[in-house]
Backbone as numpy.savetxt, mean C-alpha at the origin, in Angstrom:
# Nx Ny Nz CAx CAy CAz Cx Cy Cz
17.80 6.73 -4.34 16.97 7.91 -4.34 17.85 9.16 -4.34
17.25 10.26 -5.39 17.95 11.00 -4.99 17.86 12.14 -3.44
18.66 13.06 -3.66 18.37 13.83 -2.27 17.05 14.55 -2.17
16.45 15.04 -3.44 15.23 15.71 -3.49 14.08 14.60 -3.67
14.32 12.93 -4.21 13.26 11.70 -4.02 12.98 11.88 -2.37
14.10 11.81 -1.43 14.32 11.45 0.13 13.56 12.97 0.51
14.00 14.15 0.39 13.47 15.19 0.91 11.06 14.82 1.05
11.39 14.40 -0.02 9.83 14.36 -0.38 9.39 13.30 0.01
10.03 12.14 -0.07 9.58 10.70 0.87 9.32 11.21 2.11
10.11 11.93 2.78 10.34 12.39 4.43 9.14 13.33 4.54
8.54 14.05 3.46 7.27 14.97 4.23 6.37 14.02 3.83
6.12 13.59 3.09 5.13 12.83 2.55 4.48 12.44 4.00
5.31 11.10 4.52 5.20 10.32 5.95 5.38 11.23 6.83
6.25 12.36 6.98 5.64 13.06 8.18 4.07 13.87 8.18
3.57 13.82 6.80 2.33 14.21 6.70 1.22 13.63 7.21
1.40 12.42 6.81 0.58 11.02 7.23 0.70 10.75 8.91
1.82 10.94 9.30 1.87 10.71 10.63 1.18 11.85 11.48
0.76 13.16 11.19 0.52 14.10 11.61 -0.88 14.28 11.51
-1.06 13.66 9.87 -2.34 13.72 9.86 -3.66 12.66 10.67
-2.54 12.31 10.97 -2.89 10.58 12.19 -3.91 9.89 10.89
-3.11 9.00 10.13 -3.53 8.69 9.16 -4.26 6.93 9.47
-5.69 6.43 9.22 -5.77 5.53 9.69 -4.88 4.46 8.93
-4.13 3.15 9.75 -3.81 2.08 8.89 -4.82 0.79 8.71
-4.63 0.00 7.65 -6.08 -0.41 7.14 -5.02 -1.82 6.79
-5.26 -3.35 7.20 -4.90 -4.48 6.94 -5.57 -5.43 6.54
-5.80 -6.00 5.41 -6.50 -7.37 5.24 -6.18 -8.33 4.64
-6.11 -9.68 4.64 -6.08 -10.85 4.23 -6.86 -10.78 2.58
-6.32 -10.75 1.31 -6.95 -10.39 0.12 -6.55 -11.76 -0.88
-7.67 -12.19 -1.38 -6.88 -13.05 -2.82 -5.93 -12.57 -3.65
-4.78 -13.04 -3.83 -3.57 -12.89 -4.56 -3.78 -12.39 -5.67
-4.66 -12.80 -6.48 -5.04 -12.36 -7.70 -5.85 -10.82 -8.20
-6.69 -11.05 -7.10 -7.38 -9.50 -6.88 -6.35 -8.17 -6.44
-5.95 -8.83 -5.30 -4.63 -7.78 -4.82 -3.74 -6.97 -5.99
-3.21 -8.13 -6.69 -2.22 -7.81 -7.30 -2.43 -6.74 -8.48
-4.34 -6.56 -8.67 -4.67 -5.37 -9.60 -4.86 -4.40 -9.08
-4.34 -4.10 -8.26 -4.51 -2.77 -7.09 -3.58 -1.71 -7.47
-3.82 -0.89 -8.28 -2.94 0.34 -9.00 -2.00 1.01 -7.66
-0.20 0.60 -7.97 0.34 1.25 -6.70 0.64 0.86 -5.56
-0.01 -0.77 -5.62 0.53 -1.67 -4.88 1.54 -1.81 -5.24
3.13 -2.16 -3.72 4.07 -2.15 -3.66 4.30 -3.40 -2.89
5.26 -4.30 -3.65 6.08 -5.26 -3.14 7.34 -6.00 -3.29
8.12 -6.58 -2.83 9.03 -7.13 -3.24 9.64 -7.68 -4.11
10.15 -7.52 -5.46 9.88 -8.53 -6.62 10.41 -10.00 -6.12
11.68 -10.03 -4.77 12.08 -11.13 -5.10 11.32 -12.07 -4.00
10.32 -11.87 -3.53 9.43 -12.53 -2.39 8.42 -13.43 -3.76
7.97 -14.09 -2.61 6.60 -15.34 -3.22 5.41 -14.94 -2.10
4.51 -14.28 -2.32 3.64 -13.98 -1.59 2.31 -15.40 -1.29
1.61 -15.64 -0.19 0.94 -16.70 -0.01 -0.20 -16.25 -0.61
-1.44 -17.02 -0.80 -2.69 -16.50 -1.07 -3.81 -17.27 -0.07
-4.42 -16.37 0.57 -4.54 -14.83 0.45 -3.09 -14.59 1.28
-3.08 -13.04 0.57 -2.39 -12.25 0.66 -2.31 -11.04 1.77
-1.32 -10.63 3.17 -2.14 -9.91 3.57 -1.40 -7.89 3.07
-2.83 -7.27 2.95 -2.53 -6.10 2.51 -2.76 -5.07 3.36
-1.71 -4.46 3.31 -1.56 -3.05 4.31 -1.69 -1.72 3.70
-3.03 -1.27 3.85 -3.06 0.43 3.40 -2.94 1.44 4.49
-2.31 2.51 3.90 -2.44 3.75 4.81 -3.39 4.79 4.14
-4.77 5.02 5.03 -5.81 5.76 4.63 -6.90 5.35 3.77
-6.81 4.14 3.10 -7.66 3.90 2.25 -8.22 2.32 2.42
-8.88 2.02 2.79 -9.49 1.07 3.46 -9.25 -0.28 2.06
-8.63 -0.92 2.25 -8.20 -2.64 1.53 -9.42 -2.74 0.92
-10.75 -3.29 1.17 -11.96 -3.73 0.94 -12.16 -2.52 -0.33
-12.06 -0.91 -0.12 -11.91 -0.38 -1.27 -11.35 -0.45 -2.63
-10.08 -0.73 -1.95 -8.75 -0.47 -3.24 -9.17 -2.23 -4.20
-10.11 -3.11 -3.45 -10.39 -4.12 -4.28 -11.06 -3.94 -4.33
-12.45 -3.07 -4.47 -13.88 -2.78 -5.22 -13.49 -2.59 -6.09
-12.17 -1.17 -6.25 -12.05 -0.57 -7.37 -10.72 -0.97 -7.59
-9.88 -1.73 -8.03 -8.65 -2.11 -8.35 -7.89 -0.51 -9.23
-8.13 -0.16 -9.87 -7.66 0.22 -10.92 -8.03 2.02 -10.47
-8.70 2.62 -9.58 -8.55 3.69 -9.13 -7.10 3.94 -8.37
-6.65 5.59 -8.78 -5.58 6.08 -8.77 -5.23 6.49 -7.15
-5.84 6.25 -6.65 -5.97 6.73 -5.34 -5.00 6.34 -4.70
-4.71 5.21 -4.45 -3.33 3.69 -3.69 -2.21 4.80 -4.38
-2.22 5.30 -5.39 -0.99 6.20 -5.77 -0.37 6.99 -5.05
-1.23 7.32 -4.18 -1.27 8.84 -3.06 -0.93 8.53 -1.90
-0.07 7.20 -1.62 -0.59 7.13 -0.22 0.66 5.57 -0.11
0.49 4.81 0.69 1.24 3.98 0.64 0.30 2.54 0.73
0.16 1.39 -0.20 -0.41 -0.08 0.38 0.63 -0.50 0.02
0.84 -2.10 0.23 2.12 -2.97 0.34 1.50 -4.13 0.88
1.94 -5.96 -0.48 2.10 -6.50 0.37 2.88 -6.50 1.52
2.25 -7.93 2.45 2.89 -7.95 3.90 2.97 -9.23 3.85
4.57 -9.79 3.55 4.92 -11.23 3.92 4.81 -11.94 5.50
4.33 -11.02 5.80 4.74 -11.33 7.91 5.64 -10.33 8.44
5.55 -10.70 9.74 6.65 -10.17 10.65 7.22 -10.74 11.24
């Protein structure tokens, strides 16, 4: 990244954190998930199915009504291999 990618990563999330942004987790079919515009994951992982998905602000159950709305762009979801 460059120094001005990092400058803007860093408000972005301090925005979200400020804005006390809700976080949103669910267990999703692999297949559905994976049309979720802006979903972010690992290329070199093997994800299980279901899949579980982590949004910030935008409720999971949404971002798979509408797969293909731009919204997940704005914001951060991500598979979640575990912890």
């Amino acid at each position: 990244m460059t120094r001005g990618q990092l400058r803007d990563t860093e408000e972005l999330a301090n925005n979200m954190i400020t804005e006390n942004e809700k976080i949103y987790a669910k267990e999703s079919n692999l297949a559905i998930a994976k049309t979720i515009q802006g979903l972010r994951a690992m290329f070199e992982e093997t994800y299980p199915d279901p899949v579980r998905v982590v949004s910030v602000g935008i409720p999971v159950e949404n971002l798979e009504k509408d797969p293909l709305n731009t919204a997940a762009l704005e914001t951060s979801v991500e598979f979640c291999g575990g912890t």
